[in-house]
C-alpha positions in Angstrom: 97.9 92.3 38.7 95.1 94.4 39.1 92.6 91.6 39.4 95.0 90.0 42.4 94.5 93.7 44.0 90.9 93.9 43.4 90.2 90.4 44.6 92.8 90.8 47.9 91.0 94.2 48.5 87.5 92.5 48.1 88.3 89.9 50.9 90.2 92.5 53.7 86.4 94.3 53.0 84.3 91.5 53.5 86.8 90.3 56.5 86.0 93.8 57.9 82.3 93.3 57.8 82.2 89.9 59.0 80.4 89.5 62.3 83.3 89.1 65.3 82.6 86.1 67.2 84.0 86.1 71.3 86.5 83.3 71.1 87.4 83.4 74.9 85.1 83.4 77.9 86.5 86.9 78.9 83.6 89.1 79.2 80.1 90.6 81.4 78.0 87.6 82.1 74.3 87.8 83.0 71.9 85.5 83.9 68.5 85.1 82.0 67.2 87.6 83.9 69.7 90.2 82.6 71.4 90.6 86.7 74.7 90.7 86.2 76.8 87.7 87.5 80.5 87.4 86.8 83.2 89.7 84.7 86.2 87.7 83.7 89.0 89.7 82.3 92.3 88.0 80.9 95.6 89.3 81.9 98.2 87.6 78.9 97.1 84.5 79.4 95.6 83.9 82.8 91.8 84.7 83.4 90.4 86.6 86.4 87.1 86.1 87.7 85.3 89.3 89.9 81.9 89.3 91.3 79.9 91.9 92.7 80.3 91.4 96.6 77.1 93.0 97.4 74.7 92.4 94.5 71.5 93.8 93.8 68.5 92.4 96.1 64.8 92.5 95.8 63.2 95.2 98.9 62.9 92.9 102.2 65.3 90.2 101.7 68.2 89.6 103.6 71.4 91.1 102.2 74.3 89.0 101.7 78.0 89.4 101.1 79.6 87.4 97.8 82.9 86.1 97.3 84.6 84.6 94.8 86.9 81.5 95.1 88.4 78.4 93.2 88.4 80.1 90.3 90.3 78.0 87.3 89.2 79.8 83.6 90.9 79.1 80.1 89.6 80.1 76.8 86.4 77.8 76.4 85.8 76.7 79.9 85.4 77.7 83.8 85.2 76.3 86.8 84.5 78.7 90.2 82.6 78.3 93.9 80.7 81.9 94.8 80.5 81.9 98.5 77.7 83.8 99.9 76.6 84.6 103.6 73.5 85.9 104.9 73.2 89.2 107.3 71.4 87.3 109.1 71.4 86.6 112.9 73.3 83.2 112.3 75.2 84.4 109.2 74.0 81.3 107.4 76.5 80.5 104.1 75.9 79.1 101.0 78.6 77.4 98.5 77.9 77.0 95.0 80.0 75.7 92.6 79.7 76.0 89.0 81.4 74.4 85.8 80.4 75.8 82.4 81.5 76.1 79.1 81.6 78.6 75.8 79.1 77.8 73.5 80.5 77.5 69.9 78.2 80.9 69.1 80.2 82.6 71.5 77.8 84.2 73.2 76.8 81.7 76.5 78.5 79.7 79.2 76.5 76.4 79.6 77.2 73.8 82.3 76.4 73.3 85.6 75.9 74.3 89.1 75.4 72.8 92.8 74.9 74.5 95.8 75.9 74.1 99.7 74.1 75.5 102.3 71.7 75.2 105.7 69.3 74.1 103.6 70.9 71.7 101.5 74.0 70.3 103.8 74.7 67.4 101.9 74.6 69.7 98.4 72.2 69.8 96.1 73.0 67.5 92.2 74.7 69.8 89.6 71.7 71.1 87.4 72.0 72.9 84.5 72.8 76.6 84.1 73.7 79.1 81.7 74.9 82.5 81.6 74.7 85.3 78.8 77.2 87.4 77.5 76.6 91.4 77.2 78.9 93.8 76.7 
């Protein structure tokens, strides 16, 4: 009996200690460049998607306002079109749509992304994207 003990108590420690791995996509995301891009939180079992409407822009460029639509999330995968538009005279907008999944590690959403705007009007191919997970 006090082997079973000492081997059950052995393997709760080592449980313990093993490194947690994310098995959702609930999370902070981040591009490469470490500016944050999405949080998605889950409430039971629906996920929620929030952006920052005004994010962080490099002195002289033209601010913008983000929203975030479309969004479809379950535990390995995503699908959600940011809209932005421009402060600018002629409020351009851009659409951009993205489709990614949770990479087995965990710790990145890898898939794809297109974009609609002035400059693009007919949309650009998906291309690939990722985004990092930091806590």
């Amino acid at each position: 009996m006090r082997l079973c003990g000492a081997l059950a108590f052995s393997a709760a420690i080592a449980l313990a200690l093993a490194p947690v791995e994310a098995k959702d996509i609930a999370g902070n995301w981040f591009t490469k460049t470490g500016e944050h891009f999405i949080t998605i939180s889950r409430a039971g079992p629906e996920y929620i998607g929030q952006v920052d409407p005004h994010p962080l822009q490099s002195p002289g460029s033209i601010p913008v306002t983000v929203t975030l639509g479309d969004f479809n999330g379950g535990p390995t995968h995503v699908h959600f079109i940011k809209t932005g538009v421009l402060d600018d005279e002629a409020h351009h907008t851009f659409v951009e749509t993205y489709d990614l999944d949770l990479s087995p590690e965990g710790d990145r959403l890898i898939g794809t992304w297109s974009q609609k705007s002035p400059f693009y009007p007919d949309g650009t191919s998906p291309s690939p994207y990722e985004l990092y997970r930091r806590e």
